[in-house]
C-alpha positions in Angstrom: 127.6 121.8 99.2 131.1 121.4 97.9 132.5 118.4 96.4 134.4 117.2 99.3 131.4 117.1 101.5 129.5 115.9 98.6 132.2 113.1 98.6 131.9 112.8 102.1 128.1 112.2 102.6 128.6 109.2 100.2 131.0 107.4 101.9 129.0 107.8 105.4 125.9 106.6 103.5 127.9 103.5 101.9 129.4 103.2 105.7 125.8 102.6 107.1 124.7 100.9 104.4 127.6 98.2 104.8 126.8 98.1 108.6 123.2 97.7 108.2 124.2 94.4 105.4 126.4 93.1 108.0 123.9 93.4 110.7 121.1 92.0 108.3 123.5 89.0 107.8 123.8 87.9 111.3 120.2 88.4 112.0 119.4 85.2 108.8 122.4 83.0 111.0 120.6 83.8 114.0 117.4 82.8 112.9 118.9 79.4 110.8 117.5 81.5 107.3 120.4 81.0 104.8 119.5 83.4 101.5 118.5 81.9 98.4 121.2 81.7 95.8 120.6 84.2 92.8 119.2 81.9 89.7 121.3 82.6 86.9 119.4 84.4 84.1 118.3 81.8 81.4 119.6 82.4 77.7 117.5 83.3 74.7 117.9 79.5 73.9 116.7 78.7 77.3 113.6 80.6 77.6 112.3 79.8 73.9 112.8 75.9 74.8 111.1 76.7 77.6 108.1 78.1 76.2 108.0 75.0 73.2 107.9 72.9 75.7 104.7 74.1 77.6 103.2 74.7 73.8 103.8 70.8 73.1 102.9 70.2 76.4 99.3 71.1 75.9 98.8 70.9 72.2 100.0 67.2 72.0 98.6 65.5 68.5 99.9 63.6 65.8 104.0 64.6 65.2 104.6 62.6 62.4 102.3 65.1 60.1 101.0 68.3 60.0 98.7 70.4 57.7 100.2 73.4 55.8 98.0 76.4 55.0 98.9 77.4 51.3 97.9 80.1 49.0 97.9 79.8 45.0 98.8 82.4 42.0 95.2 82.8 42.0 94.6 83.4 45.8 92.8 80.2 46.7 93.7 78.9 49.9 93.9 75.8 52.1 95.2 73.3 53.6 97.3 69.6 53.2 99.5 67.6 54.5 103.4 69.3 54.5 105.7 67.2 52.3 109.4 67.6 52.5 109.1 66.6 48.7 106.6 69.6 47.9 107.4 71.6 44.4 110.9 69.9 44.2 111.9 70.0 40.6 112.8 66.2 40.3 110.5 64.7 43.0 107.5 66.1 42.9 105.1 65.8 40.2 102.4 68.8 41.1 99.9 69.3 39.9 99.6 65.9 37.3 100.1 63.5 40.4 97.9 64.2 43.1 100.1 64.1 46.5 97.6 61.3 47.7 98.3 59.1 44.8 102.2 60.2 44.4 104.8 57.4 45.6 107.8 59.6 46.5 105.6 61.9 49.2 107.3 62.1 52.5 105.4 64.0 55.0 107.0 66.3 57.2 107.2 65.6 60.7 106.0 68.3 63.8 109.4 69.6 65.2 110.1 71.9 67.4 111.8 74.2 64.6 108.1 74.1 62.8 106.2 75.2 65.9 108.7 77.9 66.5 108.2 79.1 62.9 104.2 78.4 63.5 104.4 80.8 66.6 106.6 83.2 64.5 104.2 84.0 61.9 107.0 82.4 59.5 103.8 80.0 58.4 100.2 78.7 59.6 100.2 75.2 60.6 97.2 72.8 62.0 97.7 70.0 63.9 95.5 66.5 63.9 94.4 65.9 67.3 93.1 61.9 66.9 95.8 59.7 67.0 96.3 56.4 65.4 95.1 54.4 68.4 92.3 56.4 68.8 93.1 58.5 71.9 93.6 62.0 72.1 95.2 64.6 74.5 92.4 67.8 74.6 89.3 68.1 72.4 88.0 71.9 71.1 85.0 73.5 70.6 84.5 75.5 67.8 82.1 78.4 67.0 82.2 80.7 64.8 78.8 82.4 63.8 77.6 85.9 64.5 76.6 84.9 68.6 79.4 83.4 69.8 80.7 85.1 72.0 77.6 84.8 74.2 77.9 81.2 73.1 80.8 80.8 74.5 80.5 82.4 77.8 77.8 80.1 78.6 79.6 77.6 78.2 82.4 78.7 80.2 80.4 79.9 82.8 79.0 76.0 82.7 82.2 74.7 83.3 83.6 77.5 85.8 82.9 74.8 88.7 84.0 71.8 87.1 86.1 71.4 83.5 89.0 73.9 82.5 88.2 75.7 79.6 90.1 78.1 77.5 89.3 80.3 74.7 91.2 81.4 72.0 89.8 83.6 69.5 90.1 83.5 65.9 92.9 85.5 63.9 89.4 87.3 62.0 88.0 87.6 65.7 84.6 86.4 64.3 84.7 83.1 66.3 86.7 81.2 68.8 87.8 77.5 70.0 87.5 76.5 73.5 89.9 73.9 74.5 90.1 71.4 77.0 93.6 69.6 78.1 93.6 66.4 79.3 96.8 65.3 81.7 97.1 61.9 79.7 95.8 60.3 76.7 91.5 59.0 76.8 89.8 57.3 74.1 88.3 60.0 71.8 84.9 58.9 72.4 85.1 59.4 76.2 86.4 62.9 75.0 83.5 63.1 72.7 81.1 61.9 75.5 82.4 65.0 77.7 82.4 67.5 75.2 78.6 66.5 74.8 77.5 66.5 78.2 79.0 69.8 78.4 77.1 71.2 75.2 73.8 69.6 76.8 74.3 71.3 80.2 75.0 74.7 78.6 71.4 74.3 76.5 69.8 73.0 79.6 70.7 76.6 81.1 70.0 78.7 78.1 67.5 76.7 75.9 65.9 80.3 75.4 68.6 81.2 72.8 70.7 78.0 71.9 73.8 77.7 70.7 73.3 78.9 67.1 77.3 79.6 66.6 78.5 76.0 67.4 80.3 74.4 64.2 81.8 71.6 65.7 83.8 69.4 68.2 87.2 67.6 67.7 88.4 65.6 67.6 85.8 63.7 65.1 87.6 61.6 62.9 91.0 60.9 61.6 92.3 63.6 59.7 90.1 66.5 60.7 92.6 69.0 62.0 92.6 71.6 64.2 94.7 75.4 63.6 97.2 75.5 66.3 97.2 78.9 68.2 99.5 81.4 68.3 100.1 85.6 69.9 98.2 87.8 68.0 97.0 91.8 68.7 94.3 93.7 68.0 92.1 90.6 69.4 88.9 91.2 71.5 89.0 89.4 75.0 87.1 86.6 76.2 88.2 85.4 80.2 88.9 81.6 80.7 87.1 79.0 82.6 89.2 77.7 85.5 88.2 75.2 87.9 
């Protein structure tokens, strides 16, 4: 085929294709459907704001503090409360003042710009999920021996039907939290209540084996702390409960 029929060909094609747009468009009047408007695309800004927002959303607990995960010279690890004060030359007195006893702390506040690094891999961050008035927005299972992942399936196959559940495994993979959101603040004991009715159901089904892995439930008491999650690979898969 030469290049004028080439040519050619192409304009009958975009010919039919404009007729068949126009006919298209007159078939939507007929019929009262009016096309949706094309959403704009959302900036980088946009979307990261967007996803904070949904993090905070869930993972709502104390933001006037946060624990830090630090690492010595020596390789011990841990964690404390972050200090906008920590190792300054003038301010902070390390390691001859303790920071519980030292009157110049200032703790740092949970921003957004301190999740964002959290979910970056830029640091490890906890957060404390009792607040002051004794309330809390989600309480976690935690389990972290050799059987939990059959731990944990029975007990998200107990609350399939009835609580939302969600797993999410360790960075090690050798143990997992479960959490459970809550659409507006209850007293931590009712939250405690639940997460022991839940714990009893899923015995009452499996009293054969137990739950052997279970560490713990938060929240407990003020200033226990939770990791917060964040994307990680490599990690084995565990479905969630949804009701």
């Amino acid at each position: 085929m030469s290049m004028e029929e080439q040519l050619r060909q192409a304009l009958q094609e975009c010919e039919e294709l404009r007729k068949e747009n126009a006919r298209l468009r007159a078939l939507l009047q007929e019929q009262d459907i009016a096309p949706k408007p094309r959403q704009p695309l959302k900036s980088n800004a946009e979307v990261i704001q967007e996803r904070l927002s949904i993090f905070k959303g869930l993972f709502k607990g104390r933001t006037d503090v946060f624990p830090k995960r630090w690492e010595s010279k020596s390789g011990r690890t841990g964690y404390s409360p972050a200090c906008d004060h920590q190792w300054h030359p003038t301010l902070c007195k390390k390691p001859q003042i303790k920071c519980i006893d030292c009157k110049r702390r200032k703790l740092t506040p949970m921003t957004d710009k301190v999740i964002f690094d959290h979910l970056k891999g830029e640091r490890t961050i906890g957060i404390y999920p009792l607040l002051e008035d004794d309330t809390c927005y989600f309480s976690a299972f935690d389990f972290d021996r050799r059987s939990w992942k059959e731990d944990v399936r029975a007990l998200l196959s107990m609350c399939k039907d009835s609580v939302p559940a969600y797993p999410e495994i360790s960075r090690s993979g050798n143990g997992c939290h479960v959490w459970v959101f809550f659409s507006e603040p209850v007293l931590a004991k009712t939250a405690r209540k639940l997460g022991n009715n839940i714990l009893e159901q899923t015995l009452s089904e499996i009293f054969q084996v137990g739950l052997d892995s279970f560490a713990r439930m938060f929240p407990s008491m003020l200033g226990t702390f939770l990791l917060l999650p964040r994307r990680q690979k490599n990690r084995p898969h565990l479905a969630a409960s949804k009701s």
